[in-house]
N, C-alpha and C positions, 0 to 999 in steps of 0.2 A: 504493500500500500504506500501510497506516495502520502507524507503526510502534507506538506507543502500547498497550500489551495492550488490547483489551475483551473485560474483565472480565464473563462470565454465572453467576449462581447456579444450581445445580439440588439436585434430592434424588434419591438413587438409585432411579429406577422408570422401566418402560420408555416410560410416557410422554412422556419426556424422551429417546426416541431419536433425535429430527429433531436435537434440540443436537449428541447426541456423533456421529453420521453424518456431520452438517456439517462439523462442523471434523476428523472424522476425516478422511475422504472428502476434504477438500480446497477443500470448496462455500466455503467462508468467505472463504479463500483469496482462490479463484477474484476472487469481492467487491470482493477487496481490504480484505479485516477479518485485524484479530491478534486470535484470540477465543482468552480462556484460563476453559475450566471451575472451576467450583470448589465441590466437592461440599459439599454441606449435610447437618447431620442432622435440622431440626425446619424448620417453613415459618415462625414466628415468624422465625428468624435469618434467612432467604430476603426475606422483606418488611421486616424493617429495614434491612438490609443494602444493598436498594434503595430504599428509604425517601430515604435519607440520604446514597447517590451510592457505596458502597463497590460498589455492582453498578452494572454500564452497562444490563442487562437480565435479567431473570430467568425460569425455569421456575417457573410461580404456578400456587397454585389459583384457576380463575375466582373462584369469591366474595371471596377474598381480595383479588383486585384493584378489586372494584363495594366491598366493604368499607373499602379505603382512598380510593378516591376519594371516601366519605361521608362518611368521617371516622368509620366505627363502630369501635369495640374498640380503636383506637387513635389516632395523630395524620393526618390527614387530609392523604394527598398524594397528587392525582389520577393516575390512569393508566392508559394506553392500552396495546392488542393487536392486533397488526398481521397475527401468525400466530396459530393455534389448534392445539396441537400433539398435543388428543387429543380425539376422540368419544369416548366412553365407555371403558373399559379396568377398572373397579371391579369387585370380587365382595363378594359377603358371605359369611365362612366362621365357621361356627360349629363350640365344642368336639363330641369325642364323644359327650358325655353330655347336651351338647343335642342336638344330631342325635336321638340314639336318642330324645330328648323329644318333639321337633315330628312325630317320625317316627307316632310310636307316639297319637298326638292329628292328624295328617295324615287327612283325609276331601277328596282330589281325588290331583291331579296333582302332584307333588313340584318339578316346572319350571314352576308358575302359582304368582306371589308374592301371590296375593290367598289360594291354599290355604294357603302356611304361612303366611300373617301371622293366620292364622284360628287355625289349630294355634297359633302363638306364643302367642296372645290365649287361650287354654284352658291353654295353659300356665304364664304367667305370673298367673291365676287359683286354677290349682292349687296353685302354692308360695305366695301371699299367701294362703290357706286351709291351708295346714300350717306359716304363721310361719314359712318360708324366706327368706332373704335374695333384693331385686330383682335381677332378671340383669342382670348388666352386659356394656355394647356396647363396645367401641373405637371411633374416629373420628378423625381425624387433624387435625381444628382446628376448634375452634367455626363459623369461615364455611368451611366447603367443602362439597364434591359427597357426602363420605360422610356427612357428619351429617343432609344434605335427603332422602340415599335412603335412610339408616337410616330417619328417622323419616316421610318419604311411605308406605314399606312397611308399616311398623309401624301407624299410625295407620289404614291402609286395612284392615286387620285389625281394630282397634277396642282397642288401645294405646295409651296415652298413654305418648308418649316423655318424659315432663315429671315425669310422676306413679307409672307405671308399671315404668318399667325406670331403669336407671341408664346413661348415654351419659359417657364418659370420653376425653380426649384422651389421644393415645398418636403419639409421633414413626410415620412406617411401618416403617423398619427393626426397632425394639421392639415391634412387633405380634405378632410368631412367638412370641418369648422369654413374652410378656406371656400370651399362650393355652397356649401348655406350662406356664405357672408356675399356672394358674389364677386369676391376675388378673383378667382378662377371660373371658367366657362366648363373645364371641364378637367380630368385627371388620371394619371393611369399610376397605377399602383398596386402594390399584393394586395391579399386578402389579410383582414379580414374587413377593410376600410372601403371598399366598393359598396359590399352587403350594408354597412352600416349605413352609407348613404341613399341606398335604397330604401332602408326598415324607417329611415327619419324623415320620408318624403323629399328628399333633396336631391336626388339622383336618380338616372335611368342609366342599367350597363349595357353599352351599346356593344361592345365587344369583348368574348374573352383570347385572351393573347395566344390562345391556339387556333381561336380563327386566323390569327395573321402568321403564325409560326407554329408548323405543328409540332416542333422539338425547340425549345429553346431554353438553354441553360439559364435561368434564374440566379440564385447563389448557390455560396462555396463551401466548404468550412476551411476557411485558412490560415494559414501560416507565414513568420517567416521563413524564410528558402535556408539561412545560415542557421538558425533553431531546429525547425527540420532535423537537416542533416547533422546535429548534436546530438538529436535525440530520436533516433529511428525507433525506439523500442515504444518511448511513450506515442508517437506518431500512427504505431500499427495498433495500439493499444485502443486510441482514440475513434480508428476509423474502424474497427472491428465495433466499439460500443454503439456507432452512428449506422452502421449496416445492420444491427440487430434493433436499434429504436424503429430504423425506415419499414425491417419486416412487420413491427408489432404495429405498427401503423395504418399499415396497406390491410389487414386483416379486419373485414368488416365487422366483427363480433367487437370487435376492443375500440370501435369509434366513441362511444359514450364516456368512456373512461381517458380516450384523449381529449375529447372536445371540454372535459372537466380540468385534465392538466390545464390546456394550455388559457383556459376562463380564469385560473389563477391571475389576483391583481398585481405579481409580481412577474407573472407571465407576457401574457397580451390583454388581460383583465376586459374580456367582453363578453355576450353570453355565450353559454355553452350554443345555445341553438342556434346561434349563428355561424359557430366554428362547425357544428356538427354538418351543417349546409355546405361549408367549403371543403370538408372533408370527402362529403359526398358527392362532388361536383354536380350537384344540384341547387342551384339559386335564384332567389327570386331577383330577376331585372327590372321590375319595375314595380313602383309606388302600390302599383293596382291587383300588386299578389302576381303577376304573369312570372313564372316560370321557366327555367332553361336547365336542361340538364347536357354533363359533357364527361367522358370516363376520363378526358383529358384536360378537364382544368389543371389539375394537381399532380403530378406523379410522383410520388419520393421515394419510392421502392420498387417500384412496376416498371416492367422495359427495361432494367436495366440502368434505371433512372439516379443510382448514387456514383454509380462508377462514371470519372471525369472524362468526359472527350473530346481531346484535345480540336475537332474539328468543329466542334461549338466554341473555342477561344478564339479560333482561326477568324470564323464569323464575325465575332464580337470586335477583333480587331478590324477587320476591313468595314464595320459601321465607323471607326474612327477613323479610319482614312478617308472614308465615305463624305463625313461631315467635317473635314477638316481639323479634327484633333488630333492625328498623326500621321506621320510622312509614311508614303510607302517603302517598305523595302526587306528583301527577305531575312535581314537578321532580325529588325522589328517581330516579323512575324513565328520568326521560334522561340522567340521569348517570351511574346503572347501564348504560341500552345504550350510552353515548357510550364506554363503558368496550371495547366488542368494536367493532372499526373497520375495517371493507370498505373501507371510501375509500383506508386503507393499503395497504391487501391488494391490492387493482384499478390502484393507482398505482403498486406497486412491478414487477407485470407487463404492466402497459401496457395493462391493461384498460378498454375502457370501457363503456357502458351496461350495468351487469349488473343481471339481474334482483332487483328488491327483495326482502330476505328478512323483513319484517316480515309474515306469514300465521299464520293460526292453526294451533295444533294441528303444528308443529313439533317439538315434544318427544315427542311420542306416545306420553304416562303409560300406566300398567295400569290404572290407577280413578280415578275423577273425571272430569270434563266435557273436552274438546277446550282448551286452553292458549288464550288471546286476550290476547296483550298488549295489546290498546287497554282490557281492560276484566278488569285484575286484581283488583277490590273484586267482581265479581259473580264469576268464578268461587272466587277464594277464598270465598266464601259459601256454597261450592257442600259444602265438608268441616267435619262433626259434630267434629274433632277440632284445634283453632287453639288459638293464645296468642295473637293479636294485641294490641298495643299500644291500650288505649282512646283 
C-alpha cells in the first residue's frame, strides 16, 4: 500500500466516472494506491496543477494534453495517457430562441448535423442582414473536443467559426447559468450540464457529439511523461484500477449505484436521475419531455473505448492545425500521438500483440473525406473553411 495520498485532479462531468468508481469501488485500493480526488472548477487549474506536480495525474481534455506536450498556449511539459476515460459523451445545446431559429430555417432531418449546420448558416446570414449581434457559442477551453466539434459542424454548414459567430470559453459547470442569463446562445459541453439545461427549461440539445463524430476521444487520464517513466509500477497499477471501474460501469445492473456515486456533492453533486439518463444514453432534449436515445453517447468500457488510440490524437492535432493553433509538420505530429499510449494500456494488463490502431477513417466524421493520419496536409485540403498557419 502506498501510504503517501495520490493526488488526481478532475472537473465534475461524468466523464470522469472511471476516477470516482475506482476509488469509490475500492479498484484503487485493491492496487495498492491512496488516491485522493480533488474537484476542479476550470481545466486551466487541472493542467497547471499537473503541470507542476501539485496532481500525481489528472482527468484532461485530450487536446489539452497533445497541447502541452507542444508547448502551445502554455509552458510545455510533455505527457502521456495510459487510460482513455471517455468516447464521446458531448452535446451541443442551444437556447430556445435558437432552436425555434434553426428550427424554422431546418430543410432535412433535425438529427443530420450537416441539416442544421445549413439552417445555422441561413441563420447567422439572416441576423448579419438585420445588424444583429454574432451568436455566441460556449466551449470549454481553447484546445478541447468542444471547440473542434463546434467548429467541424459549423464550418460543414459553411460558417466560419472565426469570422462568423463568436466561440467563448466558459468553465462546464457555468454553462447552464451562462445560457439562462443569455450570455451565451448556445454551448457544447459533457454531461451532465446539457440535461441540466434541458430539466430547467433553458435549453434544447440539438446534437449529441456522435452525430458529428462517431468515435471521438473525449478525455485522458494523465500524466506527466518524466513521472511516468519513474514510476511504471504505480502507472500499471493505476490503469488496471480504471479498466476494472470502466467494466463495473458498462454493466447495466450496477447503473443505480453509479448514478448514486457520482450524485455525491463532492463528486458532480447533481441528481442521480439525471446521471442515470447519461449513463443510459437516453435523454430528454427538450423542455417538452421529447426524448433521444443513442448506445453511443457515452462509451467508457464498450468498443474498446479505455485503450488510447493514438489515431484519435492524430485527429485532434490536425483540428489545430486546422484552426491555426499549430504549424504542420511531422515531428509535431508524433508527439501528438506519442501523447495516447497503448504500450501502457497492453502493459498494465498483460497484453500482448495487439492489433495496430493507426487505420484510416477511425473517427468516422459527418463530412469531409475518411480521417488518414499518414496524410493530414491532403485531407485537410480537403475543407473550403481552415485558418491554417502559413
Amino acid at each position: 500500500m502506498i501510504d503517501q495520498p495520490f493526488r488526481v485532479g478532475f472537473i465534475p462531468l461524468v466523464d470522469a466516472a472511471a476516477l470516482m468508481v475506482a476509488v469509490d469501488k475500492g479498484f484503487t485500493k485493491a492496487e495498492g494506491l491512496n488516491v485522493e480526488l480533488v474537484r476542479e472548477v476550470s481545466w486551466s487549474n487541472v493542467r497547471d496543477k499537473l503541470n507542476i506536480g501539485l496532481f500525481d495525474a489528472a482527468h484532461l481534455l485530450a487536446p489539452v494534453a497533445i497541447a502541452s506536450s507542444l508547448g502551445l498556449g502554455h509552458v510545455k511539459v510533455p505527457i502521456v495517457a495510459s487510460f482513455n476515460l471517455g468516447i464521446n459523451g458531448n452535446a451541443i445545446t442551444v437556447s430556445p430562441a435558437l432552436h425555434a431559429a434553426l428550427m424554422s430555417e431546418l430543410d432535412g432531418d433535425p438529427t443530420d448535423p450537416m441539416a442544421t449546420a445549413q439552417a445555422l448558416r441561413r441563420v447567422v446570414v439572416a441576423r448579419a442582414r438585420a445588424g444583429a449581434d454574432p451568436l455566441t457559442f460556449g466551449m470549454t477551453f481553447p484546445f478541447s473536443t468542444h471547440n473542434y466539434q463546434l467548429r467541424f459542424w459549423m464550418a460543414a454548414g459553411g460558417v466560419d467559426p472565426d469570422e462568423d459567430v463568436r466561440l467563448v470559453v466558459l468553465p462546464p459547470p457555468y454553462m447552464v447559468e451562462s445560457l439562462a442569463n443569455g450570455h451565451v446562445d448556445a454551448f457544447c459541453v459533457g454531461a451532465p450540464w446539457n440535461s441540466v439545461a434541458v430539466d430547467l427549461g433553458v435549453g434544447h440539445i440539438l446534437h449529441f457529439v456522435s452525430d458529428i463524430l462517431l468515435r471521438a476521444a473525449e478525455k485522458v487520464l494523465a500524466m506527466r511523461q518524466n513521472w511516468a517513466e519513474k514510476n511504471p509500477d504505480t502507472v500499471a497499477a493505476l490503469t488496471r484500477a480504471h479498466v476494472k471501474a470502466a467494466a463495473f460501469i458498462e454493466a447495466p445492473e450496477n447503473r443505480d449505484e453509479i448514478a448514486a456515486i457520482l450524485a455525491k456533492p463532492q463528486h458532480i453533486g447533481v441528481s442521480p436521475e439525471v446521471l442515470l439518463r447519461t449513463l443510459d444514453g437516453r435523454l430528454k432534449i427538450s423542455p417538452d419531455g421529447t426524448m433521444r436515445e443513442s448506445g453511443r453517447y457515452l462509451l467508457v468500457g464498450r468498443e474498446g473505448a479505455g485503450r488510447p488510440d493514438p489515431v484519435q490524437a492524430a485527429w485532434l492535432y490536425a483540428q489545430m492545425v486546422r484552426w491555426g493553433q499549430a504549424a504542420i509538420s511531422p515531428e509535431a505530429l508524433k508527439i501528438a500521438q506519442d501523447v495516447f499510449r497503448p504500450d501502457l494500456y497492453d502493459a498494465a494488463l498483460g497484453i500482448a500483440g495487439s492489433a495496430p490502431t493507426d487505420v484510416p477513417d477511425a473517427v468516422g466524421a459527418f463530412a469531409g473525406p475518411p480521417f488518414d493520419p499518414a496524410n493530414i496536409a491532403a485531407h485537410l485540403a480537403a475543407f473550403e473553411i481552415a485558418h491554417m498557419k502559413s
